[in-house]
Biopython code that builds the backbone (N, CA, C, O; Angstrom):
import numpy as np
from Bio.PDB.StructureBuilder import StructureBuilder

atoms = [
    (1, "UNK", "N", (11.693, 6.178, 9.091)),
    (1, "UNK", "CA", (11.011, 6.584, 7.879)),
    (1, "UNK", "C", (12.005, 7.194, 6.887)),
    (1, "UNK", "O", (11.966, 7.071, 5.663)),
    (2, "UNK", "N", (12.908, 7.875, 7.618)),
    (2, "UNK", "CA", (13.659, 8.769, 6.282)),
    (2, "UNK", "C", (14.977, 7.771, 5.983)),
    (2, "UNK", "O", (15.740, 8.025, 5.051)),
    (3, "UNK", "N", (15.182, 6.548, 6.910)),
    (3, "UNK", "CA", (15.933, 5.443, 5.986)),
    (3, "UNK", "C", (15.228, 4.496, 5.119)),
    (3, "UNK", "O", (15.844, 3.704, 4.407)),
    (4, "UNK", "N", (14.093, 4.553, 5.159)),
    (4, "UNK", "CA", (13.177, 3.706, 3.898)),
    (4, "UNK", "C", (12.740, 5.028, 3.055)),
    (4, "UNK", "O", (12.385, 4.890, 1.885)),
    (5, "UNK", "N", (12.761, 5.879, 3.462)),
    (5, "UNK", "CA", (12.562, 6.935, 2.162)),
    (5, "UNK", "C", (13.499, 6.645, 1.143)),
    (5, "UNK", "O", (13.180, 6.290, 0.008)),
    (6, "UNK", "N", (14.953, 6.836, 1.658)),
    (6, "UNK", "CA", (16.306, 6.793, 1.209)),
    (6, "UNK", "C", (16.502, 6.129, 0.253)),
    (6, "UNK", "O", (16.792, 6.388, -0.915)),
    (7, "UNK", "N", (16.243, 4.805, 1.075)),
    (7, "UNK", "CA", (16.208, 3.470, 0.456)),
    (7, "UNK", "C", (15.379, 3.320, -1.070)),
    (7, "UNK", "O", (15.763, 2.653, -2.032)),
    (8, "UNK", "N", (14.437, 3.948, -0.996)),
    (8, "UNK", "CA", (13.388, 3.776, -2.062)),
    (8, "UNK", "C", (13.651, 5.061, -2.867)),
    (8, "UNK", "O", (13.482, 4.938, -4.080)),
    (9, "UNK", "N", (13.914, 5.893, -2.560)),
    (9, "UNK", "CA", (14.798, 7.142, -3.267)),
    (9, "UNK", "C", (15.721, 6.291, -4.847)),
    (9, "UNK", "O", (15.592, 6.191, -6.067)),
    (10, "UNK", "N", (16.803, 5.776, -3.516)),
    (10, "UNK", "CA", (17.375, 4.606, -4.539)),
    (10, "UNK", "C", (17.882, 3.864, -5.162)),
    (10, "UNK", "O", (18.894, 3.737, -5.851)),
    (11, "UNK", "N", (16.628, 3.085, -4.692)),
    (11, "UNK", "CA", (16.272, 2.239, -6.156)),
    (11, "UNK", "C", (15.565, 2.363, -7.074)),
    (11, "UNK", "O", (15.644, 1.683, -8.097)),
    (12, "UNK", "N", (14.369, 3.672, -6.767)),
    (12, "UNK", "CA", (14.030, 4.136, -7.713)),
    (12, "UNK", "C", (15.134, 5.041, -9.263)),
    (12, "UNK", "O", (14.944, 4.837, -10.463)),
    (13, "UNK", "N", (15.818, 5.646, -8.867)),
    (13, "UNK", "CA", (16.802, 6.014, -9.057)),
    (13, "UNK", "C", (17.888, 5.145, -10.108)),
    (13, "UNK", "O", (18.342, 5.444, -11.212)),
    (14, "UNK", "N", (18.077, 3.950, -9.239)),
    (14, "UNK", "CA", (19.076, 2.833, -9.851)),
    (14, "UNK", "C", (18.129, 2.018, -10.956)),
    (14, "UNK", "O", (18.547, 1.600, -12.036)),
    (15, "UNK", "N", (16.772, 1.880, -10.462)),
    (15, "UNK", "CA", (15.983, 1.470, -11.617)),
    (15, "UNK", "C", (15.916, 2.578, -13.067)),
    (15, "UNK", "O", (16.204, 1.999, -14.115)),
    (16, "UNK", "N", (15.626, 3.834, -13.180)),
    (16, "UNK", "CA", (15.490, 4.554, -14.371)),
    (16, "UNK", "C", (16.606, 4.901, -14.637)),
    (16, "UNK", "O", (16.641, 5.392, -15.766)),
    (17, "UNK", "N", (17.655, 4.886, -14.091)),
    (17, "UNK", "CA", (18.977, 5.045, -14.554)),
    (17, "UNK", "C", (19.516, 3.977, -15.699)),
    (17, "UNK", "O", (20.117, 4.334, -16.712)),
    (18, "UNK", "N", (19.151, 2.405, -15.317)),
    (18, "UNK", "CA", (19.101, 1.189, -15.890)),
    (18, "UNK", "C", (18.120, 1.177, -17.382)),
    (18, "UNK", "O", (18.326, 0.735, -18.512)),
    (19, "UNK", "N", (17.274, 1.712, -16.904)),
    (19, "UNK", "CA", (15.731, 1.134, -17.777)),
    (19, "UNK", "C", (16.308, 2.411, -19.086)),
    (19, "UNK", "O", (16.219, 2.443, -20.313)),
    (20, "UNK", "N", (16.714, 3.045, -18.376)),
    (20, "UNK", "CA", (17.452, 4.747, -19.927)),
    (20, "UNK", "C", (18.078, 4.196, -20.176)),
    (20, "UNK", "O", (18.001, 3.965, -21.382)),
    (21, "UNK", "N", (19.243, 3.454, -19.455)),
    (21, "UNK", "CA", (20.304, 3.048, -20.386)),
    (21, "UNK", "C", (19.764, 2.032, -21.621)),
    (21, "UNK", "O", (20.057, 2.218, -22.802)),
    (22, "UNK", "N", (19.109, 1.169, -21.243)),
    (22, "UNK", "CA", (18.748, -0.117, -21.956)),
    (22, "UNK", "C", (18.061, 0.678, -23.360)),
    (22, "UNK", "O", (18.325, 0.551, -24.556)),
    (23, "UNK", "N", (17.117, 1.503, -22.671)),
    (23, "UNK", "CA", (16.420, 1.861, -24.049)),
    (23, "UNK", "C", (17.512, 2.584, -24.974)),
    (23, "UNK", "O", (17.476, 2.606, -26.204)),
    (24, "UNK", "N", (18.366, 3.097, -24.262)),
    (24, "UNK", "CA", (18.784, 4.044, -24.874)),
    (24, "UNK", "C", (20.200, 3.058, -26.325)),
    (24, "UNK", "O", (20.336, 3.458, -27.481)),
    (25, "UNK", "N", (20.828, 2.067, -25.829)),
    (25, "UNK", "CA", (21.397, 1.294, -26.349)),
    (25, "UNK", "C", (20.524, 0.052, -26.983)),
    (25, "UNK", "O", (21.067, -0.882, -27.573)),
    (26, "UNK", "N", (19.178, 0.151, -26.799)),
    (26, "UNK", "CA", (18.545, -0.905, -27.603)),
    (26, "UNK", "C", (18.477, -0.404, -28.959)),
    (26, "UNK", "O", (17.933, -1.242, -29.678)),
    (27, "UNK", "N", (18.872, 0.801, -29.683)),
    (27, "UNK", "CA", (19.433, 1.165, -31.367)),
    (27, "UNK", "C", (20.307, 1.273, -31.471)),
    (27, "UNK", "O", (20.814, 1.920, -32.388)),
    (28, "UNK", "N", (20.832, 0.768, -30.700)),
    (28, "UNK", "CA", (22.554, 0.885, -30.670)),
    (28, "UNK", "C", (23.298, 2.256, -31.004)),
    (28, "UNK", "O", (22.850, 3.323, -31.425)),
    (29, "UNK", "N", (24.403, 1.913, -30.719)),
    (29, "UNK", "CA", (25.098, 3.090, -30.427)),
    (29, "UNK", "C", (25.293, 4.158, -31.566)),
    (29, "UNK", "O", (25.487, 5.339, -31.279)),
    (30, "UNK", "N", (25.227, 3.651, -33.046)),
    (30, "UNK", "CA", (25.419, 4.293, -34.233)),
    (30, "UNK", "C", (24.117, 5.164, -34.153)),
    (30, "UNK", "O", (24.275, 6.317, -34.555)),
    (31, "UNK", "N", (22.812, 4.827, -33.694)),
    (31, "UNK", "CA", (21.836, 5.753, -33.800)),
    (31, "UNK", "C", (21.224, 5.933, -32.511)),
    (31, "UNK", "O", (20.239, 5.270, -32.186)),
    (32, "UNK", "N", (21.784, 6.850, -31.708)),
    (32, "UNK", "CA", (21.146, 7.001, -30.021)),
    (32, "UNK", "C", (19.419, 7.705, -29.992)),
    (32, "UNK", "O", (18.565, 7.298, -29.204)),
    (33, "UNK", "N", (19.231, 8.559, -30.786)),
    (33, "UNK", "CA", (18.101, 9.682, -31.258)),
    (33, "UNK", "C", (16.917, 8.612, -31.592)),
    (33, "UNK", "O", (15.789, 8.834, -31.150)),
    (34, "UNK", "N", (17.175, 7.460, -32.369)),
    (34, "UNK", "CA", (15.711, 6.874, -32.492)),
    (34, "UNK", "C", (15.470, 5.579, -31.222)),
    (34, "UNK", "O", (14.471, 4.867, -31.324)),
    (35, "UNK", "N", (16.248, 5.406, -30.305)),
    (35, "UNK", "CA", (15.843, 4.862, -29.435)),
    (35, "UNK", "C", (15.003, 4.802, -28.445)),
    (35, "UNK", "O", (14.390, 3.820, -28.026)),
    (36, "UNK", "N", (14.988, 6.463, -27.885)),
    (36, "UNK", "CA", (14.056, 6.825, -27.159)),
    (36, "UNK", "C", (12.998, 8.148, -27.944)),
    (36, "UNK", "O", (13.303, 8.564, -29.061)),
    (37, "UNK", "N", (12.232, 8.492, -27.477)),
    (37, "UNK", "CA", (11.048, 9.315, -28.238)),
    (37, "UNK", "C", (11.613, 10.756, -26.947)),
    (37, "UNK", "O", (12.390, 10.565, -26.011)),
    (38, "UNK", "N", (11.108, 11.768, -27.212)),
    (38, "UNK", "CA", (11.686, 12.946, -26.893)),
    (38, "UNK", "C", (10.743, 12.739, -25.761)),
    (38, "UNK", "O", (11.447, 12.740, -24.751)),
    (39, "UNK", "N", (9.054, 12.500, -25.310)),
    (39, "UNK", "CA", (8.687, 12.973, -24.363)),
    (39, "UNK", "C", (8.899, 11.362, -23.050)),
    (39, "UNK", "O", (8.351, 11.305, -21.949)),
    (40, "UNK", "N", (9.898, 10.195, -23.699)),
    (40, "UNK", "CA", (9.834, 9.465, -22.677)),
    (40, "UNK", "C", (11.009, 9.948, -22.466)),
    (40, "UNK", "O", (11.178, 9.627, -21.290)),
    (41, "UNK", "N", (12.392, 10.764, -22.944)),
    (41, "UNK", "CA", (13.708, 10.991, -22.533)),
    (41, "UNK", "C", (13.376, 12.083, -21.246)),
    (41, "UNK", "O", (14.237, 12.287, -20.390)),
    (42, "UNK", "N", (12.207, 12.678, -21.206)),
    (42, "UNK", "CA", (12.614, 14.225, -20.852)),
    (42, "UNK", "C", (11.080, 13.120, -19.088)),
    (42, "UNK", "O", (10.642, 13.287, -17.950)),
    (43, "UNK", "N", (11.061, 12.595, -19.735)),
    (43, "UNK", "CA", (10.012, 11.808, -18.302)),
    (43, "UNK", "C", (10.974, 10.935, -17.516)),
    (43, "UNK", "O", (10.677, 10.887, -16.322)),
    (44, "UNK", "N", (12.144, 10.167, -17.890)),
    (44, "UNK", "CA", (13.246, 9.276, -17.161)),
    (44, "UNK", "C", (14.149, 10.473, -16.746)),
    (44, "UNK", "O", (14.834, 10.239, -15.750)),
    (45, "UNK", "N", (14.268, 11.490, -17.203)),
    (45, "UNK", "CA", (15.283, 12.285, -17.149)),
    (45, "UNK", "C", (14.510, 13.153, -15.538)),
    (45, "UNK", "O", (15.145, 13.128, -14.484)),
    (46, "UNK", "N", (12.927, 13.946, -15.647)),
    (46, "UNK", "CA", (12.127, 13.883, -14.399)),
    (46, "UNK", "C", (12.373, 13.260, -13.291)),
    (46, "UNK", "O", (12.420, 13.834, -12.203)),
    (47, "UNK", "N", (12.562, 11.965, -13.471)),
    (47, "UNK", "CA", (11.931, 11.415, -12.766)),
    (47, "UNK", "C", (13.596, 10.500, -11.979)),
    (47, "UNK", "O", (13.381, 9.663, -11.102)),
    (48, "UNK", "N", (14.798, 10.727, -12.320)),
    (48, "UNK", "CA", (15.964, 10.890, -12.292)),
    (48, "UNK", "C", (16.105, 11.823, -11.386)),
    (48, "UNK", "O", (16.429, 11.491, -10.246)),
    (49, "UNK", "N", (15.884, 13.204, -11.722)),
    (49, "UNK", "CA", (16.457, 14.236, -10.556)),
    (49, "UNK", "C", (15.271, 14.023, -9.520)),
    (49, "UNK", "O", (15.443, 14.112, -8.304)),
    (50, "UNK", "N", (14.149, 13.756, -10.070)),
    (50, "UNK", "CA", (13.237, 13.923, -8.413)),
    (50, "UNK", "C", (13.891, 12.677, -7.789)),
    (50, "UNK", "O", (14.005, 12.846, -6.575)),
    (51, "UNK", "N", (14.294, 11.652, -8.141)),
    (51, "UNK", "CA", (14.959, 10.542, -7.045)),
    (51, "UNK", "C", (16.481, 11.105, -6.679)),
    (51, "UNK", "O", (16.880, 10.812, -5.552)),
    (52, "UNK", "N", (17.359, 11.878, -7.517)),
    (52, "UNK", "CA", (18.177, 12.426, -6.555)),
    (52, "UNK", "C", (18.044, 13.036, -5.616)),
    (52, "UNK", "O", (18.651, 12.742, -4.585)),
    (53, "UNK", "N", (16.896, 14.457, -5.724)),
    (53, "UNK", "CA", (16.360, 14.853, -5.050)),
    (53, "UNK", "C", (16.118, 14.443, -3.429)),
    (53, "UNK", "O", (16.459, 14.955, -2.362)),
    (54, "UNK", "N", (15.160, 12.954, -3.909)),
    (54, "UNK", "CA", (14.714, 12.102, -2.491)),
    (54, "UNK", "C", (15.866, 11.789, -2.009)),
    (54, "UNK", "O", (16.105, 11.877, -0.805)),
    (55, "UNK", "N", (16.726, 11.384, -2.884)),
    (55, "UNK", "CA", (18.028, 10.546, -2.366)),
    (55, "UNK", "C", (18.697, 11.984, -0.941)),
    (55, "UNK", "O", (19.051, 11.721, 0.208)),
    (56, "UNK", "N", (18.668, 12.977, -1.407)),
    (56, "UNK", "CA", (19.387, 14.055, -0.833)),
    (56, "UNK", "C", (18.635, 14.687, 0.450)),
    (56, "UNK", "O", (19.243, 14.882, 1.502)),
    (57, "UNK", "N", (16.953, 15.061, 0.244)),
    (57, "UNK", "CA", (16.176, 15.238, 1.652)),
    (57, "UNK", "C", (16.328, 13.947, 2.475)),
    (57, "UNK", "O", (16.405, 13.974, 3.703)),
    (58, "UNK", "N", (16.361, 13.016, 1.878)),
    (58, "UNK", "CA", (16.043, 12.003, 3.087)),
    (58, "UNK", "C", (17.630, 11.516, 3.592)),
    (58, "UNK", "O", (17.556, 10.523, 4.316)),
    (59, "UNK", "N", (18.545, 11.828, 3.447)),
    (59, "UNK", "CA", (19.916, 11.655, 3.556)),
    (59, "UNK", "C", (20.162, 12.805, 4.753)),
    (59, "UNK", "O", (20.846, 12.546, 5.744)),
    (60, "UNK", "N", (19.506, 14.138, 4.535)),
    (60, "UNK", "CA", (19.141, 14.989, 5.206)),
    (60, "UNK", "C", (18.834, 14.863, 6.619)),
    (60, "UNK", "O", (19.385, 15.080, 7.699)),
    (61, "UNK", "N", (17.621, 14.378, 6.131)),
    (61, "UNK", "CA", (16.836, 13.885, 7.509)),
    (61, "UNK", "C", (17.567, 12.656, 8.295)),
    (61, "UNK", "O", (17.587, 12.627, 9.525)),
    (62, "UNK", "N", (18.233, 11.531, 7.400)),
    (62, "UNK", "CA", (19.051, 10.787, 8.750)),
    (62, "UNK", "C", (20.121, 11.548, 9.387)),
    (62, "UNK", "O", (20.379, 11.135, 10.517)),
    (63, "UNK", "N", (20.675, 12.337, 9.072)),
    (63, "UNK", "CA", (21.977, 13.142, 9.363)),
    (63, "UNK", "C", (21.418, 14.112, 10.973)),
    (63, "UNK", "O", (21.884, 14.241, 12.106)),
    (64, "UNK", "N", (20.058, 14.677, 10.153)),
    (64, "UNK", "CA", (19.771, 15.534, 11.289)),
    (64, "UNK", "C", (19.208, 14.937, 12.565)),
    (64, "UNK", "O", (19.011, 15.585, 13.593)),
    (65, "UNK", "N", (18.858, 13.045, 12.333)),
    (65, "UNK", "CA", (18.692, 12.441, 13.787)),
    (65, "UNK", "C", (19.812, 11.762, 14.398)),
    (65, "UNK", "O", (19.829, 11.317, 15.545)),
    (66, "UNK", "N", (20.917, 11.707, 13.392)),
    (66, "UNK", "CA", (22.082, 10.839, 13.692)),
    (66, "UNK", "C", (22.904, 12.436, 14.515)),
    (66, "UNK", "O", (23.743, 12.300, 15.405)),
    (67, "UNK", "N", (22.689, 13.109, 14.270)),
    (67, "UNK", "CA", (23.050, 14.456, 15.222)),
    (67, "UNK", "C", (22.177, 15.134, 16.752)),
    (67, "UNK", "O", (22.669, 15.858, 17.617)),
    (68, "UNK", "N", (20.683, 14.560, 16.664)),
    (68, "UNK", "CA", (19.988, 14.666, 17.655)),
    (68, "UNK", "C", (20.307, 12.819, 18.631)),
    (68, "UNK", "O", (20.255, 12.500, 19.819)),
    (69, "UNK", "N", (20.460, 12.442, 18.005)),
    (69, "UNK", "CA", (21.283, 11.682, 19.034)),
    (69, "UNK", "C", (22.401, 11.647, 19.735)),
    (69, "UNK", "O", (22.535, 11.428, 20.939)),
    (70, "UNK", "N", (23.252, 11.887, 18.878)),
    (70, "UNK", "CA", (24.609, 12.008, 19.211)),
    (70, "UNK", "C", (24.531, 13.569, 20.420)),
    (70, "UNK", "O", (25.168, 13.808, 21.446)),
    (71, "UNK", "N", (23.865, 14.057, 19.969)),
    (71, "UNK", "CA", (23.410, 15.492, 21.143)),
    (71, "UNK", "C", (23.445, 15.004, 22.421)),
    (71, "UNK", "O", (24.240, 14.970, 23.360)),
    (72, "UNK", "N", (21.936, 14.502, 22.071)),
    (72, "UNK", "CA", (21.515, 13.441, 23.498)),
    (72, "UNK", "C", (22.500, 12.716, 24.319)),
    (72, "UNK", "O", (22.428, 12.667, 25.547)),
    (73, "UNK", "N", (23.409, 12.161, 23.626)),
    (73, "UNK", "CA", (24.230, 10.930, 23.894)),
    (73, "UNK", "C", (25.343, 11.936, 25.143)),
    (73, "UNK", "O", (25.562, 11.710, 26.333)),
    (74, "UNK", "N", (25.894, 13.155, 24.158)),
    (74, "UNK", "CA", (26.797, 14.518, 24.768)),
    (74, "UNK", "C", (26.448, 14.954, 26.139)),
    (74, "UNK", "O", (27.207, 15.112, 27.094)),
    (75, "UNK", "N", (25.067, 15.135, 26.064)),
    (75, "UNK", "CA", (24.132, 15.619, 27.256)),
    (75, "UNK", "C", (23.887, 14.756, 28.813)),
    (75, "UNK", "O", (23.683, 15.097, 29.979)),
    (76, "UNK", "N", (24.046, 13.429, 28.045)),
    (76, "UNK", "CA", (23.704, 12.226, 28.744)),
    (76, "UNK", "C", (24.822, 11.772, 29.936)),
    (76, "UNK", "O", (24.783, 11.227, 31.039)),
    (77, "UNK", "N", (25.661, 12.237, 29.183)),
    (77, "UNK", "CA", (27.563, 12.016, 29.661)),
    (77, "UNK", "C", (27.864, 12.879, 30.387)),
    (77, "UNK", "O", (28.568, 12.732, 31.386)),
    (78, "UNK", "N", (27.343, 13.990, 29.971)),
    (78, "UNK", "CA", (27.858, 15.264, 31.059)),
    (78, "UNK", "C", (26.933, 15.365, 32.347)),
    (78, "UNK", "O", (27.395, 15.540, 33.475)),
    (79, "UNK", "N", (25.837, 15.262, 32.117)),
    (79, "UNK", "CA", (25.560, 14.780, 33.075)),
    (79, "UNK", "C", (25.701, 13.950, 34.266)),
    (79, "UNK", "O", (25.552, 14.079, 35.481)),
    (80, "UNK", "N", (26.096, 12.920, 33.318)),
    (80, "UNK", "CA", (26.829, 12.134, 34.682)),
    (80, "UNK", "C", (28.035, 12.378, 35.351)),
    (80, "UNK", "O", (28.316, 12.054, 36.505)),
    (81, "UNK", "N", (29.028, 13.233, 34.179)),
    (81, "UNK", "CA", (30.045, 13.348, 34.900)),
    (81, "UNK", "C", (29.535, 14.686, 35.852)),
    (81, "UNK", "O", (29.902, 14.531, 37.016)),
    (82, "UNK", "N", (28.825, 15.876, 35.645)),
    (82, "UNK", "CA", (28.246, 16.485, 36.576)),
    (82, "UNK", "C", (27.394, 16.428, 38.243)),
    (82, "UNK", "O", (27.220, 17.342, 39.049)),
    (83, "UNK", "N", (26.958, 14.850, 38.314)),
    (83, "UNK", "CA", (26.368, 14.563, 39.229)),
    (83, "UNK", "C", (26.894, 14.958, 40.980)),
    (83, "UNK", "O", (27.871, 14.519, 41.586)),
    (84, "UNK", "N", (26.258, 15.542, 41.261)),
    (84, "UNK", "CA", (26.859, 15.930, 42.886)),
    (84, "UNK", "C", (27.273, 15.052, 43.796)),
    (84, "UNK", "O", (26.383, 14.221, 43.977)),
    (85, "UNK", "N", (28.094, 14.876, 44.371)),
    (85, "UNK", "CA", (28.609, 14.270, 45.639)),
    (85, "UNK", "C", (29.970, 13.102, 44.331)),
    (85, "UNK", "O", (30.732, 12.309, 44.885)),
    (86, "UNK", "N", (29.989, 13.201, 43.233)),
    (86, "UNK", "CA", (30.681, 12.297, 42.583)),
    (86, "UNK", "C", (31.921, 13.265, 42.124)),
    (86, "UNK", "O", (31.616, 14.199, 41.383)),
    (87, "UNK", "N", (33.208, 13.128, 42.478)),
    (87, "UNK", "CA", (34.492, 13.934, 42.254)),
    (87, "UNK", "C", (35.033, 13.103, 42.147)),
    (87, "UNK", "O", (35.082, 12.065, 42.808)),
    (88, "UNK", "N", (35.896, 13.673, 40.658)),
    (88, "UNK", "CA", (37.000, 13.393, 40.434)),
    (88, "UNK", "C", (38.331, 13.092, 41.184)),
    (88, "UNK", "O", (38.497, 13.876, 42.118)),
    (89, "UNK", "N", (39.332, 12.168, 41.035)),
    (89, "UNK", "CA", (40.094, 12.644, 41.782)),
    (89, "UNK", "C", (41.170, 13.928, 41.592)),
    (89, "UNK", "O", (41.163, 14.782, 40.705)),
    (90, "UNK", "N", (41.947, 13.797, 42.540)),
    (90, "UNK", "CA", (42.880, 15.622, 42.007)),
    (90, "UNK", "C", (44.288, 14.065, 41.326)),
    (90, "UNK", "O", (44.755, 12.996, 41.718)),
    (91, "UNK", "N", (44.371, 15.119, 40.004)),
    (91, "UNK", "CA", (45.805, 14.561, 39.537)),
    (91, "UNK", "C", (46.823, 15.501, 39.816)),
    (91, "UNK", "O", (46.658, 16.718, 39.726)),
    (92, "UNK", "N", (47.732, 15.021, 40.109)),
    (92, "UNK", "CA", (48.740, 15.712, 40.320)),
    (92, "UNK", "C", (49.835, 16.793, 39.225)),
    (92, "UNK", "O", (50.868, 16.212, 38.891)),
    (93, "UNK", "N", (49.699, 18.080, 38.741)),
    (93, "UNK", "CA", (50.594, 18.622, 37.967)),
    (93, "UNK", "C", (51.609, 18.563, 37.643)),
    (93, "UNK", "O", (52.043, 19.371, 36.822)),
]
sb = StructureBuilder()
sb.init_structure("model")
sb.init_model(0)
sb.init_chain("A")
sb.init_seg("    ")
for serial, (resi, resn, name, xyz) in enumerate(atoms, 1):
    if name == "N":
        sb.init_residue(resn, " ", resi, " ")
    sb.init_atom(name, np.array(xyz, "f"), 0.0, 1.0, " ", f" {name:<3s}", serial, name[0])
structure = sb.get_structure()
């Protein structure tokens, strides 16, 4: 779940990043101010950090299972090398 969060984090993200730019260069560059209207700049601009946002909890959340595994994985190993009646041999100093 929190790699399709991610995922959709974004492209949401890569989409309004795109869709601002376009509007924003569809008056071209000599006049940036009448391209977009003040309450759609400050709604792409919203809606921008809440997908960084997602981008960052859910980046979060794979990290913190890619670490509960890797735990597991630690635990899993020592164990075995712990198992009774199974010794190492002696190396010599």
């Amino acid at each position: 779940m929190a790699t399709i969060g991610q995922s959709v984090s974004i492209s949401v993200f890569v989409g309004f990043s795109v869709y601002g730019l376009l509007k924003y260069m569809d008056g071209g560059f000599a006049s940036p101010g009448s391209a977009l209207s003040t309450p759609t700049s400050i709604a792409i601009a919203v809606l921008i950090v809440a997908s960084i946002a997602g981008i960052c909890f859910f980046g979060h959340q794979i990290d913190l299972r890619n670490l509960a595994i890797h735990r597991e994985e630690e635990a899993r190993k020592a164990a075995e090398r712990a198992k009774p009646g199974r010794r190492n041999p002696v190396r010599p100093s």
